[in-house]
C-alpha positions in Angstrom: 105.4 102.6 111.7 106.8 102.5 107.8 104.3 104.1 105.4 105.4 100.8 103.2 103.0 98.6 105.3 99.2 98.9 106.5 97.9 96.7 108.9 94.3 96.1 108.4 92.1 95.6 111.3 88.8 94.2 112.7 86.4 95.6 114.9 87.8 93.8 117.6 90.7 95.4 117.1 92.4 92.2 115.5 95.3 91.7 112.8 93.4 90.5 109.8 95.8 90.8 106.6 98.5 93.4 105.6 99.2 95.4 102.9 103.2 96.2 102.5 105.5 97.6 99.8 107.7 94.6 99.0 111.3 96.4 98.1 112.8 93.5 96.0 109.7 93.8 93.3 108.6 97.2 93.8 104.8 96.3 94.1 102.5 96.3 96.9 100.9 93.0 97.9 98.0 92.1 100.8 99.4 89.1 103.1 95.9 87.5 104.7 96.4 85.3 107.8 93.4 83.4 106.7 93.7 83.5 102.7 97.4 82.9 103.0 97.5 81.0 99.1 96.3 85.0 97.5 99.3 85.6 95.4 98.7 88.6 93.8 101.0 92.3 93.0 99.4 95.5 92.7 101.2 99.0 91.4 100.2 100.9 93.9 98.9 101.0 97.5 95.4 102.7 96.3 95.0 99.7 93.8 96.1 96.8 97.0 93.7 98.8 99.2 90.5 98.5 96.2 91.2 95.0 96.1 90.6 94.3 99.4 88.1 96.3 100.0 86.2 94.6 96.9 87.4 91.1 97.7 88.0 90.6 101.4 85.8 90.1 104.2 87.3 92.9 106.6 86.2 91.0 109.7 87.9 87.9 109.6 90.3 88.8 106.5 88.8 85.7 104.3 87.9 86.3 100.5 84.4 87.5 101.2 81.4 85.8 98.2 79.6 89.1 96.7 76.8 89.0 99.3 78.7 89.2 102.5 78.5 92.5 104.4 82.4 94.0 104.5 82.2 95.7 107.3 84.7 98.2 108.8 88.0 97.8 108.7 91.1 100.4 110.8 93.8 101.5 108.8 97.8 101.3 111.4 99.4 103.9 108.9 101.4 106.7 109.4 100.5 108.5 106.3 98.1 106.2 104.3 99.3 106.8 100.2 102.5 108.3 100.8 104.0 105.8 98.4 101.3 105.3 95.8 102.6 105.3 92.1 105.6 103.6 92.8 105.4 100.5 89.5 106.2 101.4 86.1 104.4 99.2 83.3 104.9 99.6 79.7 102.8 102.1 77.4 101.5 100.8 74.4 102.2 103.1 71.5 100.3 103.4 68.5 101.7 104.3 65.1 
């Protein structure tokens, strides 16, 4: 398996969502099978991986309301934040 995509799991052992290094924009991004409308780009795997762990219901891959239990989720990576730091954004600078 590529270290540019994480399958995220359920207890059951279930595909719930992916996280995956998309070449063409250079950004990571979660794909949901049941929040398939989340359109969102992250600069590295770490931050893709915070967001669903702070937004997602890791059972059934949904985005989970603040009192909802996330629950476990298994990680199908190779070597989980091998490509991490990967986006560039612009510094502010300060004269």
């Amino acid at each position: 398996m590529s270290a540019n995509k994480i399958i995220l799991r359920n207890r059951r052992g279930a595909e719930v969502a992916a996280i995956f290094f998309d070449e063409e924009s250079h950004r990571w991004r979660i794909v949901s099978k049941a929040e398939p409308k989340f359109k969102r780009d992250f600069c590295t795997q770490k931050e893709a991986l915070d967001v669903w762990h702070a937004n997602f219901h890791t059972g059934t891959g949904k985005l989970a309301s603040g009192d909802e239990l996330r629950t476990e989720v298994t990680f199908d990576v190779a070597s989980l934040g091998a490509l991490t730091s990967l986006c560039v954004e612009p510094r502010e600078t300060f004269a």
